[in-house]
C-alpha positions in Angstrom: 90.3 94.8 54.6 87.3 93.4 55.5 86.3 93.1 59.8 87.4 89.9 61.1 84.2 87.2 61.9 83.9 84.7 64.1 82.0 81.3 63.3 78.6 82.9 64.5 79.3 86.0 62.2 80.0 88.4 65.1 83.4 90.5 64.8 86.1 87.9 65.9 87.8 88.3 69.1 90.4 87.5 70.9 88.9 84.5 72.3 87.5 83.5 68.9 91.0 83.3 68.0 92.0 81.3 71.0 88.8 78.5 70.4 90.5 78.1 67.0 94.0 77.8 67.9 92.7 75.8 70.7 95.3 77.6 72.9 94.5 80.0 76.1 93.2 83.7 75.4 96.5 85.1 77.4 98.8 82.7 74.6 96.6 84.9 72.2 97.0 88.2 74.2 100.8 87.5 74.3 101.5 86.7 70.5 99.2 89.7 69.6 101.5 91.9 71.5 104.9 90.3 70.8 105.4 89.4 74.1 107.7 86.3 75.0 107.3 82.9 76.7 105.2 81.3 73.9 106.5 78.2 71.8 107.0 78.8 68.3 104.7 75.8 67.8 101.7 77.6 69.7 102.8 80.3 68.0 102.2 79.5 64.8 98.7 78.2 65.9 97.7 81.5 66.9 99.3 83.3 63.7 96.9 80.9 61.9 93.8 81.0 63.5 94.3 85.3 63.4 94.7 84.6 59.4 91.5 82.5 59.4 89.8 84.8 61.0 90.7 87.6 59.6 91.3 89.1 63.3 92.3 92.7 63.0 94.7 93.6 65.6 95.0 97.6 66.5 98.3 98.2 65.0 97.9 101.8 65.8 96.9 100.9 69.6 99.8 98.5 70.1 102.3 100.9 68.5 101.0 103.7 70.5 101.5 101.8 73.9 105.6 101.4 73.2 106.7 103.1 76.6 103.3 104.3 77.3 101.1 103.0 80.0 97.9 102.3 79.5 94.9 101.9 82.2 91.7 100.3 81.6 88.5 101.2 83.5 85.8 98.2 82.9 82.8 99.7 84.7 78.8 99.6 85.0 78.3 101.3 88.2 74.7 101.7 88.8 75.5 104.6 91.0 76.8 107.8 89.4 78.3 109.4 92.5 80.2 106.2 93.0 81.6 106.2 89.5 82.2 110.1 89.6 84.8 110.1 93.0 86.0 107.1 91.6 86.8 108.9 88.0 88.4 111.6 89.7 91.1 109.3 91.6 92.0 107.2 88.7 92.3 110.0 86.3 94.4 112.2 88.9 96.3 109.2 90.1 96.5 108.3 86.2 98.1 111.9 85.2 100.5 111.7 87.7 101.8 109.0 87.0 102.2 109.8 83.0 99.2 107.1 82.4 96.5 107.2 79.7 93.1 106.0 80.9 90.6 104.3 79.0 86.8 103.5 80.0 84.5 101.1 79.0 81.1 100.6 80.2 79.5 97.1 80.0 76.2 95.7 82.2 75.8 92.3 80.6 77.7 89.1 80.2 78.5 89.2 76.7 79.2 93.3 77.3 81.5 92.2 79.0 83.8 90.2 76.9 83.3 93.0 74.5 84.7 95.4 76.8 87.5 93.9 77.7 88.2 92.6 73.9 88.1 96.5 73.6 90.1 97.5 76.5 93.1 94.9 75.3 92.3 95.9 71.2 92.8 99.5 72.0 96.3 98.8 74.2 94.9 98.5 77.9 98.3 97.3 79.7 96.1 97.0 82.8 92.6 96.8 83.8 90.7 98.5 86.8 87.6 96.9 88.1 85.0 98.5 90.5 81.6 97.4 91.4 79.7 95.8 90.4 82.0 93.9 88.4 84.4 93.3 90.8 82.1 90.9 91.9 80.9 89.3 88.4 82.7 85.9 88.3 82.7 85.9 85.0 84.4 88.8 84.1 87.2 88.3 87.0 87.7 84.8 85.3 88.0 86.7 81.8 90.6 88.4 83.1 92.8 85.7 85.1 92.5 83.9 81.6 94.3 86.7 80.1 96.9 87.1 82.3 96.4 91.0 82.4 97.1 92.8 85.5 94.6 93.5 87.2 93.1 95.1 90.0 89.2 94.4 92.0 88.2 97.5 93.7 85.6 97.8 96.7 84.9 93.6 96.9 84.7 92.1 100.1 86.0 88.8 99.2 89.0 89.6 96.4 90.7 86.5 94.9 93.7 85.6 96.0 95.3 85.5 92.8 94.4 89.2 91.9 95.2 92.7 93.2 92.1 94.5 95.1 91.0 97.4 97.3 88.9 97.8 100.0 87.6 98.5 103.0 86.5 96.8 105.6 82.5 96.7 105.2 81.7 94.7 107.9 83.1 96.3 110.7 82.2 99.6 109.0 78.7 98.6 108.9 79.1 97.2 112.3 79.6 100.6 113.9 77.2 102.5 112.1 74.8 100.4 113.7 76.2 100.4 117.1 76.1 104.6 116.8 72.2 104.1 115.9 71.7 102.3 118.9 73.7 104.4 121.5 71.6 106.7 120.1 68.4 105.2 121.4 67.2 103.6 118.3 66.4 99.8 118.6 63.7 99.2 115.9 65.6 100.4 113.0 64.8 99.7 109.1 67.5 98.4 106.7 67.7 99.3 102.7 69.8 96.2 101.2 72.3 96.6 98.1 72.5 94.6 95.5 72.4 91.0 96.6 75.8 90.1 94.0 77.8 92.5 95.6 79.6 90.8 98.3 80.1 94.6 100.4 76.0 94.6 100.4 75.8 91.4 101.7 78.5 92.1 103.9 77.1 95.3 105.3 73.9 93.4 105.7 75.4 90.6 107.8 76.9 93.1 110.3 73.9 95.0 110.5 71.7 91.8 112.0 74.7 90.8 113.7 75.4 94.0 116.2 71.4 93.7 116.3 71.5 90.1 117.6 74.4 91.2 119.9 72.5 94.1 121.4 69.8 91.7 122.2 67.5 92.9 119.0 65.9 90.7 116.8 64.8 92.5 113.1 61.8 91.0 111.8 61.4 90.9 108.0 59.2 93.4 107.2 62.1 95.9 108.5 64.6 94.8 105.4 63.4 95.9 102.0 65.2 95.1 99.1 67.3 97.8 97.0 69.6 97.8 94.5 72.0 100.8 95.2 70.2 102.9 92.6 68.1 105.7 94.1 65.3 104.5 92.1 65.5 101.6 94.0 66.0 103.0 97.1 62.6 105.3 96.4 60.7 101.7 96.1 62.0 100.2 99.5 61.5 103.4 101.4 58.1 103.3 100.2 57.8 99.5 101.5 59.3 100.5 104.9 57.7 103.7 105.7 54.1 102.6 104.3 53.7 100.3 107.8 51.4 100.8 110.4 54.3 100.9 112.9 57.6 103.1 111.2 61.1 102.1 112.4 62.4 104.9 114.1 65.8 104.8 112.1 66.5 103.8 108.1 70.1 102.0 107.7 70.9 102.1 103.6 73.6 100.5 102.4 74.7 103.2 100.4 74.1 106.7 99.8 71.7 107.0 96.9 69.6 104.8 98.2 69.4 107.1 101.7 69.2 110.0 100.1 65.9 108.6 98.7 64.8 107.7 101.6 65.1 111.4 102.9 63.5 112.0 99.9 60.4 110.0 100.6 60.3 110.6 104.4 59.6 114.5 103.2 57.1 113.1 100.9 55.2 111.9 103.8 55.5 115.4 106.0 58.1 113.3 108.5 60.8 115.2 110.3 64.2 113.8 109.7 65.8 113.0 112.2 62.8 114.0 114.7 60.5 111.7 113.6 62.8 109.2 111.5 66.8 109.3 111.4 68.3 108.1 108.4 71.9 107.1 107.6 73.7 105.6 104.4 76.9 104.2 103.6 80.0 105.4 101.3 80.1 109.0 102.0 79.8 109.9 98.1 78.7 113.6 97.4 75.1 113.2 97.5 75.6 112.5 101.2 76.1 116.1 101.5 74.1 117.6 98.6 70.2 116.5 100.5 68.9 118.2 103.1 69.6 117.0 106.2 72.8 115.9 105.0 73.4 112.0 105.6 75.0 110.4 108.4 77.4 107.6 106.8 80.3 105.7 106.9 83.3 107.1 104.4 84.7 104.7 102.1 87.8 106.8 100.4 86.3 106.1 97.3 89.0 108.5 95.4 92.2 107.4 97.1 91.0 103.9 96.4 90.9 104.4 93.1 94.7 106.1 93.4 95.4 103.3 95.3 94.7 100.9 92.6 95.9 102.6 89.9 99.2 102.9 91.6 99.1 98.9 92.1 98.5 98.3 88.3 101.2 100.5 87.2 103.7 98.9 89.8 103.0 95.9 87.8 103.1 96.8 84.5 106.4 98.4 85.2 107.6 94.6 87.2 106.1 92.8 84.7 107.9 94.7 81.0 111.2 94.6 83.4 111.0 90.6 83.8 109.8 90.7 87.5 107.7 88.4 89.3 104.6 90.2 90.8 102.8 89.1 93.9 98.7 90.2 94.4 98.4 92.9 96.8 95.6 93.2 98.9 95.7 96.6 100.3 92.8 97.4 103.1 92.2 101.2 103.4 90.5 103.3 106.5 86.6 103.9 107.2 85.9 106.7 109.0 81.7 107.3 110.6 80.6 111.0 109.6 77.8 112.3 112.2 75.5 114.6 110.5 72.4 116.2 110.4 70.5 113.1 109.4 70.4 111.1 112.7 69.7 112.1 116.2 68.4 110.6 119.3 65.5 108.3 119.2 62.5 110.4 120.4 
C-alpha cells in the first residue's frame, strides 16, 4: 500500500484527516482507536476522509496497546542534565507501573505535530511534556485538541484544563537570592533562561523583586541574556564578567548555564567563591560534577517526572473504566543546597 498524502504531498496525518472530515482531531483520534462517543454520521466522515487519504493507521501499535499502557515523552530539552534525571524518573516510575515509554524529540512547530502524530500512530495512551514544551502554546493546544491525557511538567503557569508538575520557582528563586544577600553580596549579576519559559521568567521576577525589597536596584548591564544551554551561559558570563566593575556574585537560572560561568570565571584566573560566588538553579548533576560544586536550589527533577507519570496512568486507567478525570496540579518541594560555590562577600 502506498504512504498516505496529504493535499501538500506530505504523509497524511491525523489532522489531515480531520481538515477533510471537517470534524475535530480528537473525533479522529477516537474513531482511529475504536473508542466510543462518536455519531455514526461523524463517523462515517472520518472513515471517508482516512480512505481518501489513504491514512495508514498502526494496526500493529493499536493492537499492541490492548491492556498495555502506553507513555509518551514529547521533548526538546536544550539541557541534557535536565532531560537525563528526568529520563530516569519516567522510565523507573514507567517500569513500575508495567508502562512502556516512548520518546520523541521535536524543536520546531511543524516537529511538533509530527511528534505527536507519531506518539498517537505508534499507541501513546498518554503524553508527558517537559520544557520547553510545556510552555509552547502550540503544542499544549495540539494536545487539548486531541483529548489525550496529558501532563505539563516544570511550567509555572499550567492550564487549567491539563495535568502539570512543578515547583514553586518563584519563591525558590526568591530565597536563593535572599541567602546571596545574608551573605554580604548586594551587587550581584543575573544569567536569564530562556525568555518562553515561564519558570525563567519567573525566577527572574523574583530575583529583582527580593533585590527591590532589600533596597537594591540592578542596573542592566548586570542581566545578560542566556538560554539554559551552557553555550549560552559561556556568552553571558563573558558579557558580565568582561566589565570594568565585576558583580561580586553570578545568579543563573539553571545549572548549565552556572557551571559555565565557573567555567569562565577560571578562564579569567578568578577565585570562586573568593573573588566571585556563583550559584544556579535545578540541582541537576552537573551541579556537582564542576569544581567548586554549585550552590542551587533543587527542583526534584526525578520524582517529578514519577510524579507525572503516575498522574497520566491514573487517567488512562479512569478514563478506559468510564470515569470522569479532573486536572491535577500537584506542587512538589524545593529545597536550597549550600555548597562550595558561594561564600561571604569579600
Amino acid at each position: 500500500m502506498k504512504a498516505a498524502r496529504s493535499e501538500s504531498g506530505a504523509s497524511a496525518t491525523i489532522w489531515d484527516v480531520a481538515k477533510r472530515a471537517g470534524v475535530s482531531a480528537m473525533t479522529v483520534s477516537r474513531v482511529v482507536n475504536g473508542s466510543a462517543g462518536v455519531s455514526e454520521k461523524k463517523r462515517e466522515k472520518v472513515v471517508r476522509a482516512i480512505d481518501e487519504l489513504n491514512y495508514q493507521v498502526n494496526v500493529a501499535a493499536r493492537a499492541a496497546r490492548i491492556g498495555t499502557l502506553r507513555v509518551g515523552l514529547l521533548y526538546g530539552n536544550p539541557s541534557a542534565a535536565f532531560l537525563s534525571a528526568f529520563l530516569v524518573g519516567a522510565l523507573s516510575e514507567c517500569g513500575r507501573q508495567g508502562a512502556h515509554l516512548l520518546l520523541e524529540h521535536c524543536d520546531t512547530l511543524q516537529g511538533q505535530r509530527q511528534a505527536i502524530d507519531r506518539l498517537i500512530e505508534n499507541g501513546a495512551d498518554a503524553i508527558l511534556v517537559p520544557p520547553p514544551l510545556c510552555d509552547a502554546p502550540a503544542a499544549i493546544r495540539q494536545l487539548s485538541e486531541l483529548g489525550i491525557p496529558t501532563v505539563a511538567v516544570a511550567t509555572a503557569r499550567p492550564s487549567h484544563g491539563m495535568s502539570a508538575v512543578r515547583i514553586d520557582d518563584y519563591e525558590g528563586a526568591t530565597m536563593l537570592t535572599n541567602y546571596l544577600l545574608s551573605q554580604g553580596h548586594t551587587d550581584i549579576g543575573f544569567v536569564k533562561g530562556d525568555p518562553e519559559h515561564t519558570p525563567a521568567q519567573l525566577r527572574y521576577q523574583a530575583f529583582i523583586d527580593a533585590m527591590r525589597a532589600a533596597g537594591h536596584v540592578v542596573p542592566a548591564e548586570r542581566v545578560a541574556q542566556g538560554m539554559f544551554t551552557y553555550r549560552s551561559g559561556l556568552r553571558a558570563a563573558r558579557e558580565l564578567l568582561s566589565q570594568p566593575t565585576r558583580p561580586t556574585a553570578i545568579f543563573a537560572c539553571n545549572d548549565d548555564m552556572a557551571a559555565a560561568v565557573v567555567a569562565v570565571a577560571h578562564g579569567l584566573h578568578l577565585r570562586v567563591p573568593d573573588d566571585i560566588a556563583i550559584c544556579g538553579f535545578d540541582d541537576t548533576p552537573v551541579a556537582t560534577t564542576v569544581w567548586p560544586e554549585l550552590t542551587t536550589i533543587r527542583q526534584p527533577i526525578t520524582e517529578m517526572a514519577c510524579s507525572a507519570v503516575a498522574l497520566l496512568i491514573e487517567h488512562i486507567r479512569l478514563q478506559r473504566t468510564g470515569h470522569a478525570h479532573t486536572p491535577q496540579h500537584r506542587l512538589m518541594p524545593y529545597t536550597l543546597v549550600v555548597r562550595e560555590s558561594t561564600g561571604a562577600a569579600g
